[in-house]
N, C-alpha and C positions, 0 to 999 in steps of 0.2 A: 597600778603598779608599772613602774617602767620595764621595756624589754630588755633582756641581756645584750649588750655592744660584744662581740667577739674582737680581742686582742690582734688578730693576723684580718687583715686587711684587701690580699690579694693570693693570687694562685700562684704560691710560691713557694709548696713544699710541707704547706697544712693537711691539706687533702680538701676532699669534700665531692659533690655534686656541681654540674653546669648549670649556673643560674641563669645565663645570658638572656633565656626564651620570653624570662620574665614571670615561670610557674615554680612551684618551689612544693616541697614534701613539709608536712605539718599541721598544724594546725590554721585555721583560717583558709581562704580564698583569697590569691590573687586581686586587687581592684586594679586596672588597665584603663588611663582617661582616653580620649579619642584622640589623643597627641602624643601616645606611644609610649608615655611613661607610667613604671608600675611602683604602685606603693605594697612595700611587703609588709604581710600582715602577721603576729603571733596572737598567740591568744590574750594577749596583754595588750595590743595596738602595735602599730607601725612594726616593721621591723628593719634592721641596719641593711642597707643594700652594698656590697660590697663584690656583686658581681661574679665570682667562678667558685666563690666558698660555700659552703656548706655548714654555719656558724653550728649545727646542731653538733657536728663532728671535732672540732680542732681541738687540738690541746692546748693552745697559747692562755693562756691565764690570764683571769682577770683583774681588774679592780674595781671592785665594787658594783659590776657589772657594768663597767665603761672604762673604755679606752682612751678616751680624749676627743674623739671624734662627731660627739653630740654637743658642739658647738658651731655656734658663727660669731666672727670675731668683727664689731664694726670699730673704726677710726668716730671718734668725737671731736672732728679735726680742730674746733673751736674753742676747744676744752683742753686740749695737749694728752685725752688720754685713747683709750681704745676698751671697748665693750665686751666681757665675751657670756653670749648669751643661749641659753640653753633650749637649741634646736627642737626638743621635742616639747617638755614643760614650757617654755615660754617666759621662764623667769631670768632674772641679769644673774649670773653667778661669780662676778670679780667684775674691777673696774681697775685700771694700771694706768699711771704716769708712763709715758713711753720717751722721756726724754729726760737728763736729768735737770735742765730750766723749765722742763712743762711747758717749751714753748717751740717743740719741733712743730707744729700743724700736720699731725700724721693723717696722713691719706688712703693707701694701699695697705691689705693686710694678704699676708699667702699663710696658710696652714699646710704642717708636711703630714705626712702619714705617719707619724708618732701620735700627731692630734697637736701639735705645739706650732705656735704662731710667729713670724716675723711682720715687723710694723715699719714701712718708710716712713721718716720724717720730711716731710717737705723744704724745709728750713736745713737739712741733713742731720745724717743719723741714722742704723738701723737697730732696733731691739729685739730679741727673741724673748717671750715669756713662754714660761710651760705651763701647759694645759692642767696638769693633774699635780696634786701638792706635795704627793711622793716624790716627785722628781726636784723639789726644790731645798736649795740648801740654805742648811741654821747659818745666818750670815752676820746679823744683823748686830747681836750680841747680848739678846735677848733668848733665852730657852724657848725652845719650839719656833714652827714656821708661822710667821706673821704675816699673813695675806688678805686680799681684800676679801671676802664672801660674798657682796652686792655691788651695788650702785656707789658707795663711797670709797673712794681709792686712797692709799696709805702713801705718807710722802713719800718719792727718792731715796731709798738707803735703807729704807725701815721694810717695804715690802721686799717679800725673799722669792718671789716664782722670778722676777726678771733674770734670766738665765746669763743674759750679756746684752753690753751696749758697747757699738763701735760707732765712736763719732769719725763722721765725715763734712766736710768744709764745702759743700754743698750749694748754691744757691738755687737750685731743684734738684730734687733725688725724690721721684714718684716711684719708680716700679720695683718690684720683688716678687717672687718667684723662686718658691724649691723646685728642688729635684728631688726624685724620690729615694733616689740611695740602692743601699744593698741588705736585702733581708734576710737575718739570719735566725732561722727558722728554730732553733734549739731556745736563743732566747726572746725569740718571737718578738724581733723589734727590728729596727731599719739603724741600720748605720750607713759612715758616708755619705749623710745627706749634705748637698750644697745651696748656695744661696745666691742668686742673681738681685743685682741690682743695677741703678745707672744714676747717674748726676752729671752735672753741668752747670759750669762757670761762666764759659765763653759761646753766645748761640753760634749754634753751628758746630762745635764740639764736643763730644759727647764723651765720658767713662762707663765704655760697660764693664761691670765688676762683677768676679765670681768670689766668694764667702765660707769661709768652713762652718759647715751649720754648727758642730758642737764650741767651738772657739770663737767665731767670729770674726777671723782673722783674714784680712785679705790675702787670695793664695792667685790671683790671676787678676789681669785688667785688659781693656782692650781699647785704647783713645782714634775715635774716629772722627775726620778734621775735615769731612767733607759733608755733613748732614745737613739735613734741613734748619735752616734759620730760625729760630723763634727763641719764646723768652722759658721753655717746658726743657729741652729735650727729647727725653722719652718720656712716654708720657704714661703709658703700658705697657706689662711684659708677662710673658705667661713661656711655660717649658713645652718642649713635645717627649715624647718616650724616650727618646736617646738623652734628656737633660740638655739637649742643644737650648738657647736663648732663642725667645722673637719679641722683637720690640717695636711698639707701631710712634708714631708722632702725631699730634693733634694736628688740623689745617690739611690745606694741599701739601702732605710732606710723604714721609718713606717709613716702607716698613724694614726692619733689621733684621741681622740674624746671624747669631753667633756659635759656630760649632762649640762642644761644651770640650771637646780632644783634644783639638788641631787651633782652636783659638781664632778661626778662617771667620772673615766678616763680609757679609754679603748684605746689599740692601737694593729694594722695587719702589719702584715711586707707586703710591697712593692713589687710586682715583676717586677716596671720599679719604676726607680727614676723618681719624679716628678715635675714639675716648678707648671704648673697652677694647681687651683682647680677649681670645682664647684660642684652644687650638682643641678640636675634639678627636672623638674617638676613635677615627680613619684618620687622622694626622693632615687634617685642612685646619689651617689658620684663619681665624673670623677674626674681621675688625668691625666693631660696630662705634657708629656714629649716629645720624640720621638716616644712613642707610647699612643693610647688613651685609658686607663684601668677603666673598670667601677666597682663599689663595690655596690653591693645589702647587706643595712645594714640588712635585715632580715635575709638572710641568710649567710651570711660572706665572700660570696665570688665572686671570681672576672672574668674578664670575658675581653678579649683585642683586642683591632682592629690596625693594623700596621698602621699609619698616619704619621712618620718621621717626624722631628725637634722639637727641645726642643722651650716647648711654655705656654700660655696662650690656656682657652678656653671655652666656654660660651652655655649654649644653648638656643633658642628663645623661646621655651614655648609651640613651637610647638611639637617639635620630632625630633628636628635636632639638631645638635650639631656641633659648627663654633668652627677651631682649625687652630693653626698656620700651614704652611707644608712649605718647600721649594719652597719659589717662587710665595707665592701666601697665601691662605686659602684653607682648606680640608672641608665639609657638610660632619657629618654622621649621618646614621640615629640610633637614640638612643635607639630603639628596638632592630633590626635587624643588626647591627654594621656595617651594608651596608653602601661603602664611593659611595653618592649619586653625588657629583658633585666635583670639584676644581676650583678657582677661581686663575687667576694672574695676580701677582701687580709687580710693580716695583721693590721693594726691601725686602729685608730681614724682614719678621712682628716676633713681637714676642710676643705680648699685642693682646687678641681679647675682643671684649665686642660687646652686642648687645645694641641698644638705644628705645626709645619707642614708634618711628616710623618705626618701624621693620628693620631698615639699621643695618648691622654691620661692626663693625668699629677694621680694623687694625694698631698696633701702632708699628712703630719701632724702633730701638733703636737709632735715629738719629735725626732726628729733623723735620720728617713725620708722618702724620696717611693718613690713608685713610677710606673714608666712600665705603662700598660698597653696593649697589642694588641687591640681594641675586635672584634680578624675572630676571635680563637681562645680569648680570654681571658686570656691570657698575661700575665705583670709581669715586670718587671727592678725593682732597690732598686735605689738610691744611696743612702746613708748618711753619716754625716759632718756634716747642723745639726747647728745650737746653738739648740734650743727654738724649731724651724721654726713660721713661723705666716704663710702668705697664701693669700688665694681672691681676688684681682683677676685681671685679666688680665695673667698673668704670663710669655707669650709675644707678646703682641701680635696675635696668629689672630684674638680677638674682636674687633678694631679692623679687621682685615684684613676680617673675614667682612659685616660691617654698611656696610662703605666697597664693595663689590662691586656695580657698576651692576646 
């Protein structure tokens, strides 16, 4: 039996207990792996980690006993669609066209704290689909919602969860990135959520874009004409607490950063080129490439731990920080830049993300992820992309972990 997901997400006017410690009231025992992350347990399995709530308490209501949030959503960049796959069971639950030629090459996926996903196109374009099928409208002009169930996706037009698509003239637009918004606790959902993105025409040029999450509608731009040269742009982008932007560049290039207020752009040059970004839960900005470099925005500077292979890379909320390596995943810890443990998989990861039952999950560039148990070592596969390819935050944990008063 699967456990109940709680509606309200964060400590924001639910109530509840501090979960922070990592022990919790209930049924079960805490499991604590030696890399500082805890899987919460009910008497069912796992339970949703959500950090200062108290799921036994809230009132936010459910659906079906899930919010949206027991997903990870991969890019099938090869295929023109995106995955979205169900974090605890392990089965595909919808597959979506993200473009309407099917031929964006989507790469980055961000989920907000609704549980609802945005998809960059490579090729430009971004698409929001929703998570849960309540939220989608009869559009199509067929009675009832027509949406995919599995692994087979319904053409352009006919499927009804795609919430919006804003096409952009793009010849790269990688990164994306919600914000978490403003929750309003009566009807226990997030409004005001926005939307980062960035594309580029001309190297050395960049558009960073901010988004109206419910419309789509470009509401801010910000064109910066002194960037790093190459054929990407930005290449990743991930938010901190305030919703300010940071945008890293592949190569010897720069990391960015856009107040999300005042529109102010500031950029540091690099001293590893970087694939993934993230920013965790003290408000340090990690760029991981071949090696994993952390940037303390107080003071500006940087600080690197050797961890090999260009990747993605996420950290649990705890103090650990899960990063691609040769062969497996690397744990570091994100004080002490100490590589706490290695975990190995099968094959080549290059996508990490954590989910909200504390598993994390490697993706590779093949038509694999893998869930892993961070307490024993342990993996489950899902199988089934189409030329998988993302390391953003593709459960929405890292949005959760950073918004965490």
């Amino acid at each position: 039996m699967r456990p109940a997901l709680a509606a309200c997400v964060l400590a924001v006017g639910c109530g509840g207990d501090d979960q922070s410690s990592g022990t919790q009231s209930g049924t079960g025992t805490t499991a604590t792996s030696d890399v500082g992350l805890s899987l919460l347990p009910t008497g069912d399995g796992p339970r949703l980690d959500v950090g200062m709530l108290d799921l036994g308490t809230t009132d936010c209501g459910l659906h079906n006993g899930d919010l949206g949030l027991s997903f990870i959503w991969i890019a099938n960049s090869t295929q023109g669609t995106v995955s979205k796959i169900d974090t605890l069971e392990l089965k595909e639950r919808g597959r979506y066209v993200v473009r309407p030629d099917a031929a964006g090459n989507p790469s980055r996926t961000s989920v907000n704290l609704s549980g609802d996903v945005a998809v960059a196109n490579r090729n430009g374009g971004i698409t929001k689909i929703h998570a849960l099928t309540e939220r989608c409208a009869d559009s199509n002009g067929t009675p009832g919602i027509q949406t995919a169930e599995g692994s087979e996706f319904l053409p352009w037009g006919v499927e009804e969860c795609i919430a919006w698509y804003t096409p952009m003239t793009y010849v790269s637009q990688r990164p994306v990135a919600w914000t978490s918004g403003v929750f309003d606790p009566a009807a226990c959902t997030f409004r005001e959520q926005k939307l980062w993105t960035a594309g580029m025409n001309t190297p050395g040029t960049i558009d960073i874009i901010r988004l109206d999450g419910e419309t789509g509608a470009v509401e801010a731009m910000v064109t910066i004409d002194d960037a790093y040269v190459d054929n990407y742009g930005i290449y990743g982008g991930a938010v901190d607490a305030r919703g300010n932007f940071w945008g890293s560049q592949v190569g010897q290039a720069k990391l960015h950063f856009v107040d999300y207020e005042t529109l102010e752009h500031k950029s540091w040059d690099l001293e590893v080129g970087a694939y993934g970004i993230t920013v965790d839960s003290q408000g340090y900005v990690w760029t991981c490439a071949g090696n994993a470099s952390r940037f303390d925005p107080a003071t500006e500077t940087w600080q690197r731990v050797l961890a090999g292979e260009y990747g993605g890379c996420m950290e649990d909320g705890h103090g650990t920080l899960y990063k691609a390596n040769p062969g497996g995943i690397v744990a570091i810890d994100t004080t002490t830049l100490e590589i706490k443990r290695t975990y190995a998989l099968p094959q080549h990861i290059h996508g990490i993300s954590v989910d909200f039952y504390g598993y994390v999950w490697g993706v590779s560039q093949g038509s694999q992820a893998y869930r892993l148990d961070p307490v024993d070592g342990s993996f489950e596969t899902v199988g089934g992309l189409v030329g998988a390819y993302t390391y953003s935050d593709m459960t929405g944990f890292a949005l959760r972990s950073v918004s965490v008063p």
